[in-house]
N, CA, C and O atoms as a Tinker XYZ file with bonds, in Angstrom:
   184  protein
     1  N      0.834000   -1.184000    0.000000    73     2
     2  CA     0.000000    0.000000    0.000000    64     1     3
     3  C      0.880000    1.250000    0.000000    63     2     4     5
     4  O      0.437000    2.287000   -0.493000    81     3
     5  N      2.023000    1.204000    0.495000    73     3     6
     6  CA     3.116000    2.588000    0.850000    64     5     7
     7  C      3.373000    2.693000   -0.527000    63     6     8     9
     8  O      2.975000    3.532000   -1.336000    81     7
     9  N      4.193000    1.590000   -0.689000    73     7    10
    10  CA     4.438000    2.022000   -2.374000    64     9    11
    11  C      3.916000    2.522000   -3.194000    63    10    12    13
    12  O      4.324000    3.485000   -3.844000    81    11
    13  N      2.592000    1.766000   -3.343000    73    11    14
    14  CA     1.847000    2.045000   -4.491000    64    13    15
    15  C      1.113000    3.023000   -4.629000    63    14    16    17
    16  O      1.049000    3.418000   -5.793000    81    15
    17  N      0.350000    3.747000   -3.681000    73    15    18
    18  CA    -0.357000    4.813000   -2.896000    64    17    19
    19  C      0.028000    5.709000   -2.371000    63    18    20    21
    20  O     -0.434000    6.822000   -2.622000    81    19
    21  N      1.045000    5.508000   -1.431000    73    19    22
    22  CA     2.139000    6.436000   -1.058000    64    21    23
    23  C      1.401000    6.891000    0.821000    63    22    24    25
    24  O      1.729000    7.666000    1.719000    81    23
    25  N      0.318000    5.879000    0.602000    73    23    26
    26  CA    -0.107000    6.136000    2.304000    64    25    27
    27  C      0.090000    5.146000    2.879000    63    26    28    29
    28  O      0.381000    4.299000    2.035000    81    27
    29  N      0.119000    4.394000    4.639000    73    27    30
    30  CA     0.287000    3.497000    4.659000    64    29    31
    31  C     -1.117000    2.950000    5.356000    63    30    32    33
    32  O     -2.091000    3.659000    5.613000    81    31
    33  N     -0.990000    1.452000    5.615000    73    31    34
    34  CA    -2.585000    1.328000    5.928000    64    33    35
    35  C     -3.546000    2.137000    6.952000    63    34    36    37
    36  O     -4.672000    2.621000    6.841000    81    35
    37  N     -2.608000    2.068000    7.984000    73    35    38
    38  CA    -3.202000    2.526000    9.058000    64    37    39
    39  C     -3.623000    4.205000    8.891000    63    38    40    41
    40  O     -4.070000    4.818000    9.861000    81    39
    41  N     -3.474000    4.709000    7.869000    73    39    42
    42  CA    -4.194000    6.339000    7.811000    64    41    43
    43  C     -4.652000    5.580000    6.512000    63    42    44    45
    44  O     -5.865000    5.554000    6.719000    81    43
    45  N     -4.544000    5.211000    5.813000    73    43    46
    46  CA    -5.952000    4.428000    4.799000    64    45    47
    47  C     -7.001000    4.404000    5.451000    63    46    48    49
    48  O     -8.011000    4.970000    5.035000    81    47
    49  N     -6.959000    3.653000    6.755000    73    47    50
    50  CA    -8.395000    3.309000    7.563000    64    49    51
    51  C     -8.867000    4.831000    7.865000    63    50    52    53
    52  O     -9.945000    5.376000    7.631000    81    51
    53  N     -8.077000    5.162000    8.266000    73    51    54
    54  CA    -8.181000    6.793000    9.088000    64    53    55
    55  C     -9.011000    7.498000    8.571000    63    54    56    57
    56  O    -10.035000    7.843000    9.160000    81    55
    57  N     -8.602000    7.971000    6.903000    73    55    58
    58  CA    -8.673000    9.257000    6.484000    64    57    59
    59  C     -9.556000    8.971000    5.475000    63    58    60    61
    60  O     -9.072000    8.123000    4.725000    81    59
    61  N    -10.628000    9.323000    5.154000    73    59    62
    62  CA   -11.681000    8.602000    4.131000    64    61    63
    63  C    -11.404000    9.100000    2.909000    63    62    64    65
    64  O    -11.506000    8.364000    1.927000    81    63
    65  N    -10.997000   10.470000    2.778000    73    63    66
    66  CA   -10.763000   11.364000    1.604000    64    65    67
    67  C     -9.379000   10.643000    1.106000    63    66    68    69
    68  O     -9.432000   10.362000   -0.091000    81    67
    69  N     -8.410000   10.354000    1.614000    73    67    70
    70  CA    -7.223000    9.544000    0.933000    64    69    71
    71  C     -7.600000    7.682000    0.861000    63    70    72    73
    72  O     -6.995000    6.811000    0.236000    81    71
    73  N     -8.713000    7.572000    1.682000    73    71    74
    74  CA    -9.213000    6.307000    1.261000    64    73    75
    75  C     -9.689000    6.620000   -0.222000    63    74    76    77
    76  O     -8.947000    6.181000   -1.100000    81    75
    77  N    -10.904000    7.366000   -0.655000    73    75    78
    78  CA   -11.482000    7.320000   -1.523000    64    77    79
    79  C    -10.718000    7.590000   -2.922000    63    78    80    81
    80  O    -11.071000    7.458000   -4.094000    81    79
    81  N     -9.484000    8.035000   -2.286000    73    79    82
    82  CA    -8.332000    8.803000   -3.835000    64    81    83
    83  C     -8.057000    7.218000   -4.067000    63    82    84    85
    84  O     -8.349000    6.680000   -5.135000    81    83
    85  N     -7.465000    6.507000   -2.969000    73    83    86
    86  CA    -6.919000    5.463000   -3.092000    64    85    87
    87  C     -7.926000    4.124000   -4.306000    63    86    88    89
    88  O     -7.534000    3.427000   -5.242000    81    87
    89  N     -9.424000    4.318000   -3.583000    73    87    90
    90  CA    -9.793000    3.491000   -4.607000    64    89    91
    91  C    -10.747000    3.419000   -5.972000    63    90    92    93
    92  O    -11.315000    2.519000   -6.590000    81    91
    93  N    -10.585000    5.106000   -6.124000    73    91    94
    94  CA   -10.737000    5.986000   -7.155000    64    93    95
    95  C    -10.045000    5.115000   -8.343000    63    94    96    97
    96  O    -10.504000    4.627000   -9.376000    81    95
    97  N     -8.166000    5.129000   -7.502000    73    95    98
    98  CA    -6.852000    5.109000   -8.484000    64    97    99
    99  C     -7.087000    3.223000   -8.708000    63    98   100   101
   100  O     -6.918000    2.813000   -9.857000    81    99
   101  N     -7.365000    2.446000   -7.893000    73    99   102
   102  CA    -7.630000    0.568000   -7.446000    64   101   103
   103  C     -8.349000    0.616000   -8.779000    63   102   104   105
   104  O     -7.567000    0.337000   -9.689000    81   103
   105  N     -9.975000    0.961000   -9.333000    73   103   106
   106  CA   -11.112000    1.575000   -9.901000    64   105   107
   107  C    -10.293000    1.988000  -11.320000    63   106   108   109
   108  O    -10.802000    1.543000  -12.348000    81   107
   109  N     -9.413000    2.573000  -11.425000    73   107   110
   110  CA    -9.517000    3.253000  -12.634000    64   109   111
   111  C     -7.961000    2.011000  -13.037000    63   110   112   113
   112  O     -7.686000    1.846000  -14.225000    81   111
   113  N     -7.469000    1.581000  -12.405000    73   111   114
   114  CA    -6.181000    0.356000  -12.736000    64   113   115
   115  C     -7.218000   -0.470000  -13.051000    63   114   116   117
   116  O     -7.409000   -0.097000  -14.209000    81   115
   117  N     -8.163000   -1.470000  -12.823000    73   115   118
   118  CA    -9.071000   -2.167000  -12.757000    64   117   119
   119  C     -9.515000   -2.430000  -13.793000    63   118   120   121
   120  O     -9.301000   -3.526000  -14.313000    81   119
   121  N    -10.466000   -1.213000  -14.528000    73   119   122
   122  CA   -10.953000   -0.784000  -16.209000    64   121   123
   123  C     -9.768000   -1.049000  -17.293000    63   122   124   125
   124  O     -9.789000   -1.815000  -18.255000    81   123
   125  N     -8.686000   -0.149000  -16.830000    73   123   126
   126  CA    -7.652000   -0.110000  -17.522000    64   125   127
   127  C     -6.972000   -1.408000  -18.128000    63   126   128   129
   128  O     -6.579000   -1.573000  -19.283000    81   127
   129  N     -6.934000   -2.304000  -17.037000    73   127   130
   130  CA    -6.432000   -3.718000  -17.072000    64   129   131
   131  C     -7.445000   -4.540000  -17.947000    63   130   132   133
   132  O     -7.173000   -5.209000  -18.943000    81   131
   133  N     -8.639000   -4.353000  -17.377000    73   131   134
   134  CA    -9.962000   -4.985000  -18.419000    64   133   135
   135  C     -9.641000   -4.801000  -20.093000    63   134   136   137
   136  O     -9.543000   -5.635000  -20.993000    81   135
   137  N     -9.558000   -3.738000  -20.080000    73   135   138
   138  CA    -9.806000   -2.875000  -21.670000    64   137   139
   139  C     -9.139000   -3.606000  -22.235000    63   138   140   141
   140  O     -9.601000   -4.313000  -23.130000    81   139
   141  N     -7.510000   -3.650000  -21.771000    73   139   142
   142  CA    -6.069000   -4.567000  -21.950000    64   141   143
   143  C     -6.479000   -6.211000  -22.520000    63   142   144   145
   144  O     -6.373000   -6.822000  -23.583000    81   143
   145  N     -6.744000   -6.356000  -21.816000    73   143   146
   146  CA    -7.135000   -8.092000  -21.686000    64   145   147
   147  C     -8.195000   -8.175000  -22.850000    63   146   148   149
   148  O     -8.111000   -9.157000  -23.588000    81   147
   149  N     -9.205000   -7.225000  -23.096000    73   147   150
   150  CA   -10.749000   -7.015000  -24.093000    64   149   151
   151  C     -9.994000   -6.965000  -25.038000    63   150   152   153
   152  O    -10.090000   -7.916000  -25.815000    81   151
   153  N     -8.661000   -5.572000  -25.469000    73   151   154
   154  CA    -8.248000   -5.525000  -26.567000    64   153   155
   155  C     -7.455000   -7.386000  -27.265000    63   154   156   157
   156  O     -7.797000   -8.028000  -28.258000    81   155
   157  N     -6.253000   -7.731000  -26.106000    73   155   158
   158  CA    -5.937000   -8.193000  -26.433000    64   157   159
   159  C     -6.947000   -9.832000  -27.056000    63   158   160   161
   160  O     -6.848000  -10.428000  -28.128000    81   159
   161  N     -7.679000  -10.062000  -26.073000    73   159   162
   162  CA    -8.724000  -11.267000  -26.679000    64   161   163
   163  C     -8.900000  -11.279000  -28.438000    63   162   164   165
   164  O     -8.760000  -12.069000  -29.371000    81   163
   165  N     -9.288000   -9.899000  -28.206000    73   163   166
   166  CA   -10.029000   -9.641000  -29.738000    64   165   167
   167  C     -8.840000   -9.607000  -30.886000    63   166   168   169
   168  O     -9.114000   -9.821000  -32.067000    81   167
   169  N     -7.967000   -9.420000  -30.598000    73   167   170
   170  CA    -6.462000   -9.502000  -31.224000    64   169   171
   171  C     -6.430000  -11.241000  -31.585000    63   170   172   173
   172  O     -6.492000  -11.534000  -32.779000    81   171
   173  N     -6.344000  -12.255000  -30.674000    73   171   174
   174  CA    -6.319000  -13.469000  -30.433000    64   173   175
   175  C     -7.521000  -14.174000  -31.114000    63   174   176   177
   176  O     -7.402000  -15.310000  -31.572000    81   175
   177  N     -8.488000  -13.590000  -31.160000    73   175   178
   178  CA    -9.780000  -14.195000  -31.422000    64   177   179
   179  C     -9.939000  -13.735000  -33.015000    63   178   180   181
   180  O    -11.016000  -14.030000  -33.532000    81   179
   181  N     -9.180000  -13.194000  -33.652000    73   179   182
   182  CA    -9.793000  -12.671000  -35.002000    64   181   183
   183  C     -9.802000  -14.407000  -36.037000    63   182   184
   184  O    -10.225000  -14.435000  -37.193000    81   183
């Protein structure tokens, strides 16, 4: 979580507003990764 986020857990729990950045950023890696995997299928699947 330090790394990647740059907060560590225990003010994760804490702070709701750096919670919510946090899984805003979880949320938008998530799609991103999907799209990835959608493009590549369809690449594979032609």
């Amino acid at each position: 979580m330090q790394r990647t986020h740059g907060i560590g857990y225990a003010e994760y729990c804490r702070k709701l507003d750096q919670r919510m950045e946090v899984e805003k950023e979880r949320e938008a890696s998530y799609r991103q990764g999907k799209h990835v995997v959608e493009d590549i299928q369809g690449l594979v699947h032609r």
